[in-house]
C-alpha positions in Angstrom: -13.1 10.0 -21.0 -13.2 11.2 -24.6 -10.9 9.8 -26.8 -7.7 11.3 -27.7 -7.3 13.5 -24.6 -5.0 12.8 -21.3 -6.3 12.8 -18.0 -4.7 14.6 -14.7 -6.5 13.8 -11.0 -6.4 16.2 -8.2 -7.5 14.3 -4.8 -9.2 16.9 -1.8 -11.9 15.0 0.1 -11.7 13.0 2.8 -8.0 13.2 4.4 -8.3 9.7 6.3 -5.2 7.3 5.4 -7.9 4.2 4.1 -10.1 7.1 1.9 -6.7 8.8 0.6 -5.5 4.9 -0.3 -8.7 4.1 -1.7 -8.9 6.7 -3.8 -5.3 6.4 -5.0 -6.1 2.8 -5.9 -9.5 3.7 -7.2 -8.7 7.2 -9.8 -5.0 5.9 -10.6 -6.6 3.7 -13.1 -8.1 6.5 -15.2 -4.5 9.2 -14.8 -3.0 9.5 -18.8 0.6 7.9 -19.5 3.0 11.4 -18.4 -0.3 13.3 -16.4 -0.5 13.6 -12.6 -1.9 12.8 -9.7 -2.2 15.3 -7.2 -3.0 14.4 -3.2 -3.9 17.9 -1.5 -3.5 18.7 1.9 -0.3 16.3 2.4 1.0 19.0 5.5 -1.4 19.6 7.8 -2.1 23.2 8.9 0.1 23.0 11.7 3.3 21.9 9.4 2.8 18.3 10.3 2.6 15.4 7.8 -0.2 13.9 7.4 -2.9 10.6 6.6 -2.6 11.9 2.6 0.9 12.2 3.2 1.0 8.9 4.5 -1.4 7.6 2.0 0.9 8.4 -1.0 3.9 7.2 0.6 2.1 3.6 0.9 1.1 4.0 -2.5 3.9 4.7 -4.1 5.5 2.0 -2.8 3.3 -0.5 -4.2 3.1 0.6 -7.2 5.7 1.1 -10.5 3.4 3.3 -12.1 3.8 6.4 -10.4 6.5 8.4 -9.0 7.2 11.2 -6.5 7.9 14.2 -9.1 7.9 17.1 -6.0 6.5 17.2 -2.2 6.1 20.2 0.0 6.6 20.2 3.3 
């Protein structure tokens, strides 16, 4: 990180519930005080919700840190 500056995360790899809530746990860590962090891919193709979707819900959840500013579905 260089010092100073804020730090936003945008998540896109795997779309598995356990990778999506490893990665939340994982990159959360490093997201600025009043930055984001951004799941992709929460609606599946098809208008379904899904494992990211699920994912954040879980995380968000357990933890005070974050909330849910906007979600499209």
């Amino acid at each position: 990180m260089v010092e100073g500056k804020s730090v936003m995360v945008v998540l896109d790899s795997g779309h598995r519930f356990n990778h999506v809530c490893n990665e939340l746990k994982k990159y959360s860590r490093i997201v600025s005080r009043g930055q984001f962090l951004v799941v992709e891919d929460c609606v599946t193709g098809d208008g379904k919700l899904g494992d990211p979707y699920r994912a954040v819900e879980w995380f968000l959840k357990n933890t005070k840190r974050f909330k849910s500013v906007d979600m499209i579905s």
